[in-house]
C-alpha positions in Angstrom: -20.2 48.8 -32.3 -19.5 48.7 -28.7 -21.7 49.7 -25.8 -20.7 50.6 -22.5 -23.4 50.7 -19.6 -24.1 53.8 -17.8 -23.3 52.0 -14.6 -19.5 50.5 -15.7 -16.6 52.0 -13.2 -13.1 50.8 -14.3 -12.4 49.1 -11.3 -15.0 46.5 -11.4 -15.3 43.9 -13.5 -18.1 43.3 -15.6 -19.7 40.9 -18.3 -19.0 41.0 -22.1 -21.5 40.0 -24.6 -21.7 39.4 -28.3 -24.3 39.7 -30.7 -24.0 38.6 -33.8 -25.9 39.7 -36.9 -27.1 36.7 -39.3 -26.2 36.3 -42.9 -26.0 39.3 -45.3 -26.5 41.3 -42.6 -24.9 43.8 -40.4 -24.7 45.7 -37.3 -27.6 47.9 -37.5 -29.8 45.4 -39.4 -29.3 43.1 -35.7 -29.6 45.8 -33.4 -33.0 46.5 -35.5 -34.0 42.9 -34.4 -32.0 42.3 -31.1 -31.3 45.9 -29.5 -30.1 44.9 -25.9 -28.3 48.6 -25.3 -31.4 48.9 -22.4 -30.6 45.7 -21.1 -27.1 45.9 -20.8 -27.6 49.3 -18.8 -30.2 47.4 -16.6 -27.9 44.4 -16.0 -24.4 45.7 -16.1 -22.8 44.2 -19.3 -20.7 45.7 -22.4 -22.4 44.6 -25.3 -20.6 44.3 -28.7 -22.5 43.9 -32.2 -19.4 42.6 -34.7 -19.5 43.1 -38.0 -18.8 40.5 -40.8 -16.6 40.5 -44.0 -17.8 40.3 -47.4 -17.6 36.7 -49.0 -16.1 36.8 -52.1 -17.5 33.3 -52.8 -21.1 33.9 -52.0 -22.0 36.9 -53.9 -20.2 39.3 -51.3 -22.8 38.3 -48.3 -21.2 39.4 -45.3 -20.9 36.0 -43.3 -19.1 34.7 -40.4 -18.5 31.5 -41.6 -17.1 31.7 -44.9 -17.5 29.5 -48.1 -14.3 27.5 -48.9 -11.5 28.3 -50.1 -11.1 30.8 -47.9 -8.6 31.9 -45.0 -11.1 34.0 -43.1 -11.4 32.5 -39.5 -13.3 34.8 -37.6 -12.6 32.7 -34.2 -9.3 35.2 -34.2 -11.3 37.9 -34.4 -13.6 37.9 -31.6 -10.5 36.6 -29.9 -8.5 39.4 -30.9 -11.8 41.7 -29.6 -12.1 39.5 -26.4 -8.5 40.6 -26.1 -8.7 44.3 -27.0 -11.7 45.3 -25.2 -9.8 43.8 -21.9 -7.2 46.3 -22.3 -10.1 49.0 -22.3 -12.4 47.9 -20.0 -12.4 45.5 -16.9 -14.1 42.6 -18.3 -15.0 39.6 -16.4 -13.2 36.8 -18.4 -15.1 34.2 -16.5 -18.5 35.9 -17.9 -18.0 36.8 -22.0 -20.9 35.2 -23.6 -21.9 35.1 -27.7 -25.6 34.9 -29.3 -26.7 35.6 -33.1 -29.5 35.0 -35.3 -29.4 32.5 -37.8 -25.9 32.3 -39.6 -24.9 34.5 -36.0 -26.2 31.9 -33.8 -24.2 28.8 -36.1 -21.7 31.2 -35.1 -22.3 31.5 -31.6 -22.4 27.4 -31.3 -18.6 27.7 -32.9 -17.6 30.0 -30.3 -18.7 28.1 -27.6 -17.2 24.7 -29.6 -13.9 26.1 -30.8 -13.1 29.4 -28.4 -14.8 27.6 -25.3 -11.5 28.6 -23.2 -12.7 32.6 -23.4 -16.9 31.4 -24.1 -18.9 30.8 -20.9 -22.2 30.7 -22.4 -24.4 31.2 -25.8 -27.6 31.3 -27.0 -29.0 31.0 -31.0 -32.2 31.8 -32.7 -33.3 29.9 -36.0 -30.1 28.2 -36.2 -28.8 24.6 -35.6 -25.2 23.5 -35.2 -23.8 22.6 -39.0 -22.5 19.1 -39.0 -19.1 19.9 -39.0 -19.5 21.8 -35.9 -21.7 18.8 -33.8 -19.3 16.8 -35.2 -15.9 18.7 -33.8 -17.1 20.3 -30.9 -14.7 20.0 -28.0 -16.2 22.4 -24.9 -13.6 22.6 -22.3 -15.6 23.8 -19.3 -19.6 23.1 -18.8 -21.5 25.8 -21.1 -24.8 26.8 -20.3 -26.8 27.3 -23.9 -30.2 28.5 -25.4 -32.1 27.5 -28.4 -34.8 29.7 -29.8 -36.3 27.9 -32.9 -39.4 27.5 -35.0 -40.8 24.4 -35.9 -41.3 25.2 -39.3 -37.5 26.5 -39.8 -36.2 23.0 -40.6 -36.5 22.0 -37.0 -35.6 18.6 -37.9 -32.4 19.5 -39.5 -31.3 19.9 -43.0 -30.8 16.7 -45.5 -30.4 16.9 -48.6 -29.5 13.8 -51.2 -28.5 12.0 -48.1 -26.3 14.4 -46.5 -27.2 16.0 -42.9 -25.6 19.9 -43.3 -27.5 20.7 -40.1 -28.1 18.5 -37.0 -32.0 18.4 -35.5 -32.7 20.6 -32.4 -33.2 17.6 -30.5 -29.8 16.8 -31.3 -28.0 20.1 -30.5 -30.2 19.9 -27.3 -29.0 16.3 -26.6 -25.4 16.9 -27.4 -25.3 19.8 -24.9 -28.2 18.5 -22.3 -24.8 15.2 -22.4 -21.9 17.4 -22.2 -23.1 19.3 -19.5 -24.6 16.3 -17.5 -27.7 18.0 -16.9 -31.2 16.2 -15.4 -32.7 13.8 -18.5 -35.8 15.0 -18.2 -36.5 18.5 -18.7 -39.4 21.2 -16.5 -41.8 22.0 -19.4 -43.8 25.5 -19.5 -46.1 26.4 -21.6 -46.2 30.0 -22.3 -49.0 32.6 -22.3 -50.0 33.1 -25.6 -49.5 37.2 -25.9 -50.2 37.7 -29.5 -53.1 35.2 -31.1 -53.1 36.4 -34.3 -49.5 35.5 -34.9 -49.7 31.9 -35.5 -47.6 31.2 -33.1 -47.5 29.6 -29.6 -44.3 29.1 -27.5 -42.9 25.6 -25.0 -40.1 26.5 -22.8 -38.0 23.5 -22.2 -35.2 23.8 -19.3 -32.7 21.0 -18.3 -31.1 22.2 -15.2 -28.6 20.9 -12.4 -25.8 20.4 -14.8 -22.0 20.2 -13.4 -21.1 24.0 -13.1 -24.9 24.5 -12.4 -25.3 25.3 -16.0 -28.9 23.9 -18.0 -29.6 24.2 -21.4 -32.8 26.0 -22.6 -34.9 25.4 -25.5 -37.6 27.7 -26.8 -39.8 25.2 -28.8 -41.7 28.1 -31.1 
């Protein structure tokens, strides 16, 4: 599904974005949960919500990063779309950012690890970086990123009989607060509390002045 904002003209480039539905899920199942079509009128961006294939080795779950074997890559794909939606529309190659939910924000940290050429930025909610990705990551260009996560979503990672299949989110912070040479020490906020009956409360973390004068951002729910 692609949106295009009232305000586009073809003779000026703007922004691309991706979002990217978790798991099982699909394109109206993430604009349910993450519907930006308002905010992309507001700010001036096409938005794109991609759509999965079926897995044949997990039960036909629609995921992005498929169970092995397989020769689904979908790093061509959003290239390919990167590609294709240039022909169509002036887009600002210097401005396509990714984000996703869950398996769509592991997603996301691939994009911006293994596409980081055509990737400026990305953001992920209740997702880590899988091991493999931390692991082979190789950003070309400083990349500003955001974390959203819940301290009872297996903030710490995921270990089980001794192996790590997801990093911590101090890691991912760490890897990206290093690659980016941001400030050590990060400007801590805590947020109004808007709903007190949700359990809930929210610390925004922000480690700015890195080279590119990108930060990385951390929602500590």
């Amino acid at each position: 599904a692609v949106f295009v904002p009232k305000s586009y003209q073809e003779n000026t480039p703007v922004p691309l974005m991706f979002n990217v539905h978790g798991g099982s899920g699909d394109i109206a199942s993430q604009i349910a949960i993450a519907d930006m079509r308002s905010i992309a009128d507001t700010a001036g961006f096409i938005l794109v919500y991609p759509q999965a294939l079926p897995d044949p080795n997990d039960g036909g779950s629609t995921n992005w990063l498929q169970k092995d074997p397989t020769t689904v890559d979908d790093i061509y794909f959003v290239e390919t779309m990167i590609d294709t939606l240039s022909s169509e529309y002036m887009i600002d190659q210097n401005r396509v950012y990714a984000c996703g939910y869950s398996l769509g924000g592991e997603f996301s940290f691939e994009l911006a690890c293994r596409l980081n050429n055509r990737i400026a930025a990305v953001g992920s909610v209740a997702r880590s970086m899988g091991t493999y990705i931390y692991e082979n990551c190789s950003p070309k260009h400083p990349t500003a990123i955001l974390t959203i996560h819940g301290t009872d979503d297996d903030y710490d990672g995921i270990i089980w009989q001794g192996v790590t299949y997801y990093v911590s989110l101090d890691d991912v912070n760490k890897y990206w607060i290093d690659f980016n040479n941001t400030d050590s020490t990060p400007t801590v906020v805590q947020l109004p509390n808007l709903n007190s009956t949700d359990g809930s409360t929210v610390e925004h973390y922000s480690w700015n002045n890195g080279n590119g004068c990108v930060s990385v951002e951390h929602f500590k729910v």
